[in-house]
C-alpha positions as CSV (number, residue, x, y, z in Angstrom):
1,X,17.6,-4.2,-14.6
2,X,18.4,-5.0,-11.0
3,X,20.1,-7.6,-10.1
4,X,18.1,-9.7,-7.1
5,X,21.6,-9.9,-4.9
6,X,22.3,-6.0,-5.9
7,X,18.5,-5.1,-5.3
8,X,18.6,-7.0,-1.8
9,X,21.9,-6.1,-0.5
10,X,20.4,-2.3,-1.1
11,X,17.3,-2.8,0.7
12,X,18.9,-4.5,3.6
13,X,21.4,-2.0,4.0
14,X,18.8,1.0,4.2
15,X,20.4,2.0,7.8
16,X,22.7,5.4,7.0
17,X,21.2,5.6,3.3
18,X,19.8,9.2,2.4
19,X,18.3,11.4,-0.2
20,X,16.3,14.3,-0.6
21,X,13.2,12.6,0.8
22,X,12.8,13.0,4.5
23,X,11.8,10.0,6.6
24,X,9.8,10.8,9.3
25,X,11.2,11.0,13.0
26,X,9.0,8.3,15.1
27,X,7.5,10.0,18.3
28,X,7.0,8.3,21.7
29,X,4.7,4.8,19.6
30,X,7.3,3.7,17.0
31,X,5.7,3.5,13.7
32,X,6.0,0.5,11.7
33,X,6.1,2.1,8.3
34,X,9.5,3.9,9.3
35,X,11.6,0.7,7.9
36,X,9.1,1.2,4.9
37,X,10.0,4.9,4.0
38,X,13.9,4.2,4.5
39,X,13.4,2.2,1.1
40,X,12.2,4.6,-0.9
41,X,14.9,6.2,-0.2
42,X,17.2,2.9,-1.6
43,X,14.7,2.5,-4.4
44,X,15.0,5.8,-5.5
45,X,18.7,6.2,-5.3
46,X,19.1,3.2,-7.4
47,X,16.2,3.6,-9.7
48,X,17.6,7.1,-10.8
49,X,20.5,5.6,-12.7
50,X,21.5,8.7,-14.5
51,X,21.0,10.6,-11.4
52,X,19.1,13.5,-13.5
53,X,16.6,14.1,-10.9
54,X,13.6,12.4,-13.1
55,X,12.6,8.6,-13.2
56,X,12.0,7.7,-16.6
57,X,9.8,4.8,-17.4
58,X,12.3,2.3,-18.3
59,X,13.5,3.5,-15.0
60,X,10.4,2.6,-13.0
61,X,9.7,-0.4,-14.4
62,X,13.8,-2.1,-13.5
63,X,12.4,-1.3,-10.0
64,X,9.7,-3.9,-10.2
65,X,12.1,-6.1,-12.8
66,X,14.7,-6.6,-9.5
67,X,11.7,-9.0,-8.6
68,X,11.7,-11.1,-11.8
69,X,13.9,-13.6,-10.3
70,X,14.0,-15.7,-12.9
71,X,14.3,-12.9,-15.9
72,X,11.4,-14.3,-17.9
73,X,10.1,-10.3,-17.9
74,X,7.2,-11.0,-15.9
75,X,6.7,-11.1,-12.0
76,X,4.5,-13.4,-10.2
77,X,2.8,-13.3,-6.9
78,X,5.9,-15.9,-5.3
79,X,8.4,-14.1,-7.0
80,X,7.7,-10.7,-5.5
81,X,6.1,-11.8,-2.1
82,X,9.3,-14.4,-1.8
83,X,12.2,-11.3,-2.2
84,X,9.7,-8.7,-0.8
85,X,9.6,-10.4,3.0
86,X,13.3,-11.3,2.3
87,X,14.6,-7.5,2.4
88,X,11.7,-6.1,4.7
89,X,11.2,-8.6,7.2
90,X,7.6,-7.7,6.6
91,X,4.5,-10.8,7.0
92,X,3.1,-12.7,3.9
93,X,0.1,-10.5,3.8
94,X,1.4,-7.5,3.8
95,X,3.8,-8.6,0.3
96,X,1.0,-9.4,-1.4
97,X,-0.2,-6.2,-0.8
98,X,2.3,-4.3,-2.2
99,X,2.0,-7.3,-4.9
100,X,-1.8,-6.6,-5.6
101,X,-1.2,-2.7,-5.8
102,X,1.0,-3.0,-8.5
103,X,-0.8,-5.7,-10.5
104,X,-3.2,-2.7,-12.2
105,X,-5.4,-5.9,-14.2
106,X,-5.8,-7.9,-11.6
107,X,-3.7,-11.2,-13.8
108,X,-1.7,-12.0,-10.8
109,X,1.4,-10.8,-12.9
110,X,3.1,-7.5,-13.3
111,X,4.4,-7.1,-16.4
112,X,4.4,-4.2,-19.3
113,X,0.8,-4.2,-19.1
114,X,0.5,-3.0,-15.3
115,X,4.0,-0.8,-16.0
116,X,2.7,1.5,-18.6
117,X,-0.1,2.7,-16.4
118,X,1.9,2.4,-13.4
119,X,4.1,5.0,-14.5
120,X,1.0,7.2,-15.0
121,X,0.1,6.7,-11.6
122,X,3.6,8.1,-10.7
123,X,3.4,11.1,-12.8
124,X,0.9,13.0,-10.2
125,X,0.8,16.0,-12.1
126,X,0.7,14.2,-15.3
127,X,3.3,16.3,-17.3
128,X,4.9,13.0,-19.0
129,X,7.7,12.8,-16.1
130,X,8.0,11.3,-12.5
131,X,10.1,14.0,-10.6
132,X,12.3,12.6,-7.2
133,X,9.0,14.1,-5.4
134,X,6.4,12.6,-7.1
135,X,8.3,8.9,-6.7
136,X,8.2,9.4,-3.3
137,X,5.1,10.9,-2.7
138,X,3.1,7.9,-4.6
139,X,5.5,5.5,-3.0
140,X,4.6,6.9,0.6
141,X,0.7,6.4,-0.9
142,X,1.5,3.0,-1.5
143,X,2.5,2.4,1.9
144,X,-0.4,3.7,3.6
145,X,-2.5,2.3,1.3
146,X,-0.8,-1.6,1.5
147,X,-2.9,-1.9,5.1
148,X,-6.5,-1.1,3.3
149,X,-5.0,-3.9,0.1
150,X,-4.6,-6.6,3.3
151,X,-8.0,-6.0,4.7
152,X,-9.5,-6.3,1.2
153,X,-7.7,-9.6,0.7
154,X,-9.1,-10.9,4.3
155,X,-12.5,-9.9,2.9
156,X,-12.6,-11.3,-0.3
157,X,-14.2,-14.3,0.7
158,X,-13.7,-16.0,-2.9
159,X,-10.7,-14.2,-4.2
160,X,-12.2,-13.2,-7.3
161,X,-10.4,-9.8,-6.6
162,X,-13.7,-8.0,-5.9
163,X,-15.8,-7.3,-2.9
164,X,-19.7,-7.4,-2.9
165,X,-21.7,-5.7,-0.6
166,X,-21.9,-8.8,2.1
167,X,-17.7,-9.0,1.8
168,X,-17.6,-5.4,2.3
169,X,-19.6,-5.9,5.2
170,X,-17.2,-7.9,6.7
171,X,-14.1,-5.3,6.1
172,X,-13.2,-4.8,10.0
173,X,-14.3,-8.3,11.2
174,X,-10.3,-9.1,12.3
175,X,-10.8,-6.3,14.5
176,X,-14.2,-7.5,16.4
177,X,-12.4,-8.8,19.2
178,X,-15.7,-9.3,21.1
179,X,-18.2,-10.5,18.2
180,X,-20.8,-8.4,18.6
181,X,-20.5,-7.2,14.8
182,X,-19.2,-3.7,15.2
183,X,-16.2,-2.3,16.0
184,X,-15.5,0.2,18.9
185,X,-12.3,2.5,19.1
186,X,-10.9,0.6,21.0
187,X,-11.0,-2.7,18.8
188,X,-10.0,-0.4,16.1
189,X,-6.7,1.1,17.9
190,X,-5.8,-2.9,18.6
191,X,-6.6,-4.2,15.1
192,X,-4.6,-1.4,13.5
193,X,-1.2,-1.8,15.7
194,X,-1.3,-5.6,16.4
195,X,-1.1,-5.4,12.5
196,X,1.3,-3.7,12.0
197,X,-0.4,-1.5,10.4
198,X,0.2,2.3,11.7
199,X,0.4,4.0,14.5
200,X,-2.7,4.6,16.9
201,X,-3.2,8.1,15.4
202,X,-3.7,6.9,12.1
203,X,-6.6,4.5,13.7
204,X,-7.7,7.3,15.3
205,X,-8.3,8.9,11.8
206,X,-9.6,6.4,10.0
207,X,-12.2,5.2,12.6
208,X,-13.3,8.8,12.3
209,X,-13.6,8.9,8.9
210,X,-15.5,5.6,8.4
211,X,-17.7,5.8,11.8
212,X,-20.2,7.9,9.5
213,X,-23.0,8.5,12.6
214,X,-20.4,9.4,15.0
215,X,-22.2,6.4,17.4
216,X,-18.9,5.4,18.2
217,X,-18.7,2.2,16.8
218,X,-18.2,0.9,12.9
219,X,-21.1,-1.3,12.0
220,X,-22.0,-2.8,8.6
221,X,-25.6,-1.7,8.5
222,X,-24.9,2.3,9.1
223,X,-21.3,2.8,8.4
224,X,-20.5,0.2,6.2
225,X,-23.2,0.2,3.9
226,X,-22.6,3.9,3.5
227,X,-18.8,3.8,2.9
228,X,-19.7,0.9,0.1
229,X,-22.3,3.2,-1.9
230,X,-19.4,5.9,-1.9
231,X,-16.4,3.8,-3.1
232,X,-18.2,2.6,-5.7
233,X,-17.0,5.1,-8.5
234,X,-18.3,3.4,-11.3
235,X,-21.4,2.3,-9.5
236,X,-21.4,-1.8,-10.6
237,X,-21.9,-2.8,-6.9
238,X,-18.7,-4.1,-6.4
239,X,-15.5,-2.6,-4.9
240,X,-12.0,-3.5,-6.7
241,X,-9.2,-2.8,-4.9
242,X,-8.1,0.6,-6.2
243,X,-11.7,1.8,-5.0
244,X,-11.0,0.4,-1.6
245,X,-7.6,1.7,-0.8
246,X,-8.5,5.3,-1.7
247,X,-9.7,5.4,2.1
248,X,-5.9,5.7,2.7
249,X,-6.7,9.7,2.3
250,X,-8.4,9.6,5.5
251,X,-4.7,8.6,6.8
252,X,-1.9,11.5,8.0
253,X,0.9,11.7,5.1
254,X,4.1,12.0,6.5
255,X,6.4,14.9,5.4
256,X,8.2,15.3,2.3
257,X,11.2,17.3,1.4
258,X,11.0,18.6,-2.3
């Protein structure tokens, strides 16, 4: 298990760290993730403790461990969100992401019940083990996805940890900078970087993606209603989170080594 000063002192230091995952060079906009893909680089040097090449389960699950701060084998919402912003700098809202992405059950815990399946998740080609790439590849999913978990949590109007069709309505609102309920390019651009988000080509790709009449502006009643009736896998009229964040495939992956 990591220890929380060994765990932080790790992520801190990510400046200089390497592996055999690339992180990609920033261009003339500095992307905001870049901090973001220097950890996986820490997390997997340190979760691959016999340095075999393959993260094991046990393996995996010490990662999210390092945030049981008080080594009672579970970790809450404060626990992860308070030593997540400590080692990334990163805003309250953007924690909780990473928080809610790895809470599979939705118990506002992670513990062996989201671990289990997590590893799953890992283990893209599902052959039992999670290889250096495949950590890094889902980890580098996670990131892009984490923006999509904060504008489901601004939308989830009575955080029951699902979004109706009138919340889903409501996904871009933070980006209507005019009020006229839709959301132009422009906006979009905006809303993305003052966020933190992404770069502007990443807005760029997913305003494509979801401006489903190519009008040129996001609106509930076209685009939106659309996008709703297509996330919904299981059809129950309401969006969980892992429906919503699958738009992160709209979103250009940065380059792995591998």
């Amino acid at each position: 298990m990591f220890g929380l000063l060994t765990l932080a002192v790790l992520l801190v230091g990510i400046q200089g760290q390497g592996s055999d995952i690339n992180i990609p060079n920033s261009s003339s906009e500095v992307d905001p993730k870049l901090d973001m893909y220097g950890i996986i680089n820490v997390l997997y040097l340190k979760a691959d403790k016999d340095m075999n090449g393959m993260i094991s389960e046990p393996e995996l699950a010490d990662v999210y461990h390092g945030f049981d701060t008080n080594g009672d084998g579970r970790v809450t919402k404060t626990e992860f969100v308070t030593l997540w912003q400590s080692i990334t700098h990163g805003n309250q809202e953007t924690a909780e992401a990473f928080f809610y992405l790895a809470d599979l059950n939705d118990d506002n815990i992670i513990d062996s019940k989201d671990l289990s399946p997590l590893y799953n998740v890992f283990d893209t080609d599902g052959d039992g083990q999670v290889t250096a790439h495949e950590f890094a590849e889902k980890w580098v999913g996670i990131i892009l996805e984490a923006p999509l978990a904060v504008l489901f949590e601004r939308s989830d109007a009575n955080r029951d940890n699902v979004l109706t069709h009138n919340e889903f309505s409501k996904f871009f609102s933070s980006f209507d900078t005019n009020g006229d309920h839709s959301v132009t390019l422009s906006e979009f651009e905006h809303g993305w970087v003052s966020s933190s988000f992404g770069t502007t080509a990443e807005a760029d790709a997913l305003f494509k993606a979801m401006d489903t009449d190519h009008d040129g502006r996001i609106t509930a009643s076209h685009d939106l209603n659309s996008k709703f009736t297509s996330l919904d896998i299981n059809h129950d009229h309401h969006l969980i989170i892992l429906e919503v964040v699958t738009l992160a495939q709209y979103l250009p992956k940065p380059p792995l080594q591998g």
